[in-house]
C-alpha positions as a Python dict, from the first residue, in 0.01 Angstrom:
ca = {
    (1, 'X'): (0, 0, 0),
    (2, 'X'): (-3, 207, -310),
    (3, 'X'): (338, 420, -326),
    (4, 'X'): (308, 766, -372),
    (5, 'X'): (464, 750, -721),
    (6, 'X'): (172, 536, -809),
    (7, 'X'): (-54, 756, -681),
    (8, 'X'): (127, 1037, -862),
    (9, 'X'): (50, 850, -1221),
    (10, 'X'): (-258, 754, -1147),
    (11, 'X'): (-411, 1098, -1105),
    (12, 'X'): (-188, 1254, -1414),
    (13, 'X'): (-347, 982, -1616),
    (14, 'X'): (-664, 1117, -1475),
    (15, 'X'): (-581, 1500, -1534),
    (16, 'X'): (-481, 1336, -1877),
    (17, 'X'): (-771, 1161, -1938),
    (18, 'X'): (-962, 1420, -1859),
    (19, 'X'): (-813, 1666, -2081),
    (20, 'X'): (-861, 1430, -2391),
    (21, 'X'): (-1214, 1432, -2328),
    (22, 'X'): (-1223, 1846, -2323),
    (23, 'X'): (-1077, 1793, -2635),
    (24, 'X'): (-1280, 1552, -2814),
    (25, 'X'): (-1629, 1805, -2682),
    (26, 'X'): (-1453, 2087, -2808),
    (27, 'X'): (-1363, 1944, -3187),
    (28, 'X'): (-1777, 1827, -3174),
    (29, 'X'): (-1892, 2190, -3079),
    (30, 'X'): (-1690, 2344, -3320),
    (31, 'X'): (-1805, 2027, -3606),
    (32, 'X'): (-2112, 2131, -3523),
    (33, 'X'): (-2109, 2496, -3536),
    (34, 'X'): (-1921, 2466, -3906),
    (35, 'X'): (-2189, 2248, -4024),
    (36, 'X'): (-2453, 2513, -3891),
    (37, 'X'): (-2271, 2758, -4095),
    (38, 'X'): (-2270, 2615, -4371),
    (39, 'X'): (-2652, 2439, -4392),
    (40, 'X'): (-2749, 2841, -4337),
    (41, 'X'): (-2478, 2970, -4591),
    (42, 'X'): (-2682, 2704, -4850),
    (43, 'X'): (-2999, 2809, -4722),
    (44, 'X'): (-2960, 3154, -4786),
    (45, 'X'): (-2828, 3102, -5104),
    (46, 'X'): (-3138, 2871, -5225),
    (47, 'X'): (-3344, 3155, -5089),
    (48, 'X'): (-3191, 3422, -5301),
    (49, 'X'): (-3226, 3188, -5627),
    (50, 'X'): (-3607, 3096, -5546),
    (51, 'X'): (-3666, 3460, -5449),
    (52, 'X'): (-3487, 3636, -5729),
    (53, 'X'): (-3692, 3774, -6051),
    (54, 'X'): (-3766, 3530, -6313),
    (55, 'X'): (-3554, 3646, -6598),
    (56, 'X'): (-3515, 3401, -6870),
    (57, 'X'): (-3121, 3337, -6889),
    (58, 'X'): (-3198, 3364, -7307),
    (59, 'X'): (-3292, 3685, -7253),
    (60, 'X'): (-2923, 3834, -7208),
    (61, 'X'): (-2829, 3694, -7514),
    (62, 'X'): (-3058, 3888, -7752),
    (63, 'X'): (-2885, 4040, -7996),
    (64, 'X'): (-2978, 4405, -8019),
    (65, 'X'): (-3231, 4423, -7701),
    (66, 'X'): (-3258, 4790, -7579),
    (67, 'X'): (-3367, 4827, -7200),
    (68, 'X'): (-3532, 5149, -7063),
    (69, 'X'): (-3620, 5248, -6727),
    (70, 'X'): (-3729, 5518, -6550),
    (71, 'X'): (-4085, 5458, -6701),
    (72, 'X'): (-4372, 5615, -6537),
    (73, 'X'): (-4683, 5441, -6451),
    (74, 'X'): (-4910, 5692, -6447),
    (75, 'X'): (-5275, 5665, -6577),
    (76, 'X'): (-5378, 5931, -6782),
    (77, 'X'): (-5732, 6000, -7037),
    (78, 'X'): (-5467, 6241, -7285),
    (79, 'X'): (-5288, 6141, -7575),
    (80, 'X'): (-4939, 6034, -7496),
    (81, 'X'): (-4595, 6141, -7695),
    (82, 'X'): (-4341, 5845, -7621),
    (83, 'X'): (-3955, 5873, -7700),
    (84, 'X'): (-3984, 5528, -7872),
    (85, 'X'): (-4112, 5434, -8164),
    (86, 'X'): (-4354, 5202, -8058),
    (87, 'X'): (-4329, 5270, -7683),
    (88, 'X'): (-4244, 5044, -7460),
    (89, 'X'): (-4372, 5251, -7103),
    (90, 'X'): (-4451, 5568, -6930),
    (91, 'X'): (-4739, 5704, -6886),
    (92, 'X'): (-5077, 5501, -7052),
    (93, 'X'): (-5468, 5427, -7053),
    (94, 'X'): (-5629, 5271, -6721),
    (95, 'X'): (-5798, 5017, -6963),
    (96, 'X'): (-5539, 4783, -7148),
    (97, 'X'): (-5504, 4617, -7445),
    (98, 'X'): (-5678, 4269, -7437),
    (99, 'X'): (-5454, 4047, -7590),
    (100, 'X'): (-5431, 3872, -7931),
    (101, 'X'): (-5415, 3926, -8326),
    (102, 'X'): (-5489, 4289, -8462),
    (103, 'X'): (-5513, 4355, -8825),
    (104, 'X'): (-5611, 4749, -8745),
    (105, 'X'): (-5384, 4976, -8548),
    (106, 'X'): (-5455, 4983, -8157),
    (107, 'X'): (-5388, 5274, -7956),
    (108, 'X'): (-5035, 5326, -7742),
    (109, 'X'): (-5197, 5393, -7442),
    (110, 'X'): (-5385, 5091, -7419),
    (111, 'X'): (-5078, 4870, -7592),
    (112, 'X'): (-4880, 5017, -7326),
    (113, 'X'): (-5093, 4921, -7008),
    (114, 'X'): (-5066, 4562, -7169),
    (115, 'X'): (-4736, 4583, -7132),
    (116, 'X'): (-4725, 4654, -6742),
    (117, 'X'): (-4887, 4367, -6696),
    (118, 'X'): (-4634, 4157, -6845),
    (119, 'X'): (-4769, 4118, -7227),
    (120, 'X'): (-4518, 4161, -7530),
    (121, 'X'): (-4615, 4404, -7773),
    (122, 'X'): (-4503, 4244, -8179),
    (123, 'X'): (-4563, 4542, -8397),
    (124, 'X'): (-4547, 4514, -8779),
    (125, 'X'): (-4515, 4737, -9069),
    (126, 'X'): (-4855, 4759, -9229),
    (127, 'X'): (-4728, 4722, -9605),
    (128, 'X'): (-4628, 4339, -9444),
    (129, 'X'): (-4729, 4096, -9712),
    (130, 'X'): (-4984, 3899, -9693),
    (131, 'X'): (-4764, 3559, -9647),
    (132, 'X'): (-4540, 3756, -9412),
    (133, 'X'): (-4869, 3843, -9198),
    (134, 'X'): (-4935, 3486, -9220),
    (135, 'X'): (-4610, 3350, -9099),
    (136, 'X'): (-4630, 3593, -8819),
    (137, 'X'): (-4966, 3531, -8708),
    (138, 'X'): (-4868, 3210, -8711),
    (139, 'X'): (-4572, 3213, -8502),
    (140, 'X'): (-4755, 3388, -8239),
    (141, 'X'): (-5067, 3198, -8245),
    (142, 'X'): (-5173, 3009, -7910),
    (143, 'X'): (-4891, 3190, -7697),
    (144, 'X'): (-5030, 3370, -7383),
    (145, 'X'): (-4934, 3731, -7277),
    (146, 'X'): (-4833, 3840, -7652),
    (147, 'X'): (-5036, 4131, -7881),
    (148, 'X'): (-4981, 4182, -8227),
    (149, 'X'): (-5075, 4454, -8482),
    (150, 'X'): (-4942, 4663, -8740),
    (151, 'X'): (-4744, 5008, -8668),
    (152, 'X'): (-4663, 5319, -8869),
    (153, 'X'): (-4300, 5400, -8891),
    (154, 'X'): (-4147, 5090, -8730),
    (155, 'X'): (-3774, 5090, -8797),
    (156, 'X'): (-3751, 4736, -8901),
    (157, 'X'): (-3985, 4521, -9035),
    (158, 'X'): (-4084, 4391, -8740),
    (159, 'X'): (-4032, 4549, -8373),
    (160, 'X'): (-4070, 4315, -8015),
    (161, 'X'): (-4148, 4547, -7704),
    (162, 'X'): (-4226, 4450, -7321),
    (163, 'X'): (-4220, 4696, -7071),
    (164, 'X'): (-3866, 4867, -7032),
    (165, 'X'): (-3724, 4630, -7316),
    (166, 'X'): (-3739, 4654, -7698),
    (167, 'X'): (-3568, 4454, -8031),
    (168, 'X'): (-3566, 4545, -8356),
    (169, 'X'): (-3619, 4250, -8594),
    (170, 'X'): (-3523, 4164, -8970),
    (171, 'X'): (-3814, 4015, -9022),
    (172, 'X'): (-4128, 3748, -8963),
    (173, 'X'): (-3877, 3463, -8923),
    (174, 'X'): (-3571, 3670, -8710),
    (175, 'X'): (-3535, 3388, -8449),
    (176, 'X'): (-3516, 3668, -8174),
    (177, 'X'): (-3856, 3703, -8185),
    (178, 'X'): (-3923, 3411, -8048),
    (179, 'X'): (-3663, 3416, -7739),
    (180, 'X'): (-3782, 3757, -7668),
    (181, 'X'): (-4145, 3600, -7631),
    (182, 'X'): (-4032, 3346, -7417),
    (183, 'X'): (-3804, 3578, -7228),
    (184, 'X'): (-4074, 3860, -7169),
    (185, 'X'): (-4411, 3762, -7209),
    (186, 'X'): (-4538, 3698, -6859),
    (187, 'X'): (-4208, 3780, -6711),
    (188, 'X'): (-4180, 3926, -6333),
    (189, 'X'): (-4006, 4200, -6475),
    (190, 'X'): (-4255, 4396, -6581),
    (191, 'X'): (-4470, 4595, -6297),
    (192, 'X'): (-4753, 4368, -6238),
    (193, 'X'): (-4655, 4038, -6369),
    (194, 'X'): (-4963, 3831, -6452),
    (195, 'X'): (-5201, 4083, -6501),
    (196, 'X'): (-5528, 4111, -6684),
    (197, 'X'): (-5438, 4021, -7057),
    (198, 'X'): (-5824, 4021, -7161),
    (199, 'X'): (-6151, 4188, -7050),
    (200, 'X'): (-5993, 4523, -7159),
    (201, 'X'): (-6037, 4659, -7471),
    (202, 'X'): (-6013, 4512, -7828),
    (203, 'X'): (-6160, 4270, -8059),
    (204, 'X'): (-5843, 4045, -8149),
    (205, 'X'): (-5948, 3810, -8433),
}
């Protein structure tokens, strides 16, 4: 016959028993719940990376870059009067630039619609030599999204513009004209990324 003290262990070993295994579902639940957490903490940080605007990292590090906003997007048939010199926004043409080489002056309005959709606008001084042209033209040649032609009254010799964002170079071989190509041209941060870039307007050579 089992004594009462026996009987007395047996169950607190039970209750005991029992509690241990309360225990050991409670640490899983709350394993589980932190490793929940933190797959959706990852998640949501992948998703903000992937879903964030394509801004070329170089592009903070451009010595001199001027950004603008504020620019309207209006289409208009008048002659425009921009604040910069050459304009980088605001108010332009419904038929845009097609892009390519220029050896002739195109018009803002059209330069500037080229620009919402994501083109970079490389203005030179006219009075450029000819080997200067060349090194330019050549720089630029075979590079998608990009415009080039000569501009009255550029304060350098050279001036890079996308929409909202402008440097002023030292010249054809300034290596920020480059890294503002690659930073810009075709960049989500103009208005409508990707846009037309040809069957517009212009015969680049």
């Amino acid at each position: 016959m089992v004594s009462k003290a026996a009987q007395r262990k047996a169950r607190l070993d039970q209750v005991r028993a029992e509690q241990r295994r309360r225990e050991r579902r409670s640490r899983v639940i709350i394993f589980g719940v932190a490793i929940a957490a933190v797959a959706t903490v990852v998640s949501l940080v992948v998703w903000a990376v992937v879903a964030a605007p394509s801004v070329s990292s170089s592009s903070t590090a451009i010595s001199g870059l001027r950004t603008y906003t504020g620019l309207s997007r209006d289409h208009t048939t008048a002659r425009v009067t921009y604040p910069q010199n050459p304009p980088v926004g605001g108010a332009h043409s419904a038929v845009w630039q097609n892009c390519g080489w220029y050896d002739a002056p195109i018009a803002n309005e059209n330069a500037v619609h080229s620009l919402e959709h994501s083109a970079v606008w490389v203005t030179y001084r006219p009075d450029l030599s000819a080997a200067d042209r060349a090194t330019l033209k050549s720089e630029l040649d075979g590079r998608t999204y990009v415009l080039a032609s000569p501009y009255a009254g550029l304060p350098g010799p050279v001036v890079a513009s996308a929409w909202g964002k402008q440097v002023v170079l030292d010249g054809v071989s300034d290596p920020r004209l480059l890294q503002f190509v690659r930073a810009f041209a075709g960049s989500s941060t103009a208005p409508e990324p990707g846009g037309e870039c040809t069957g517009g307007t212009g015969n680049p050579s």
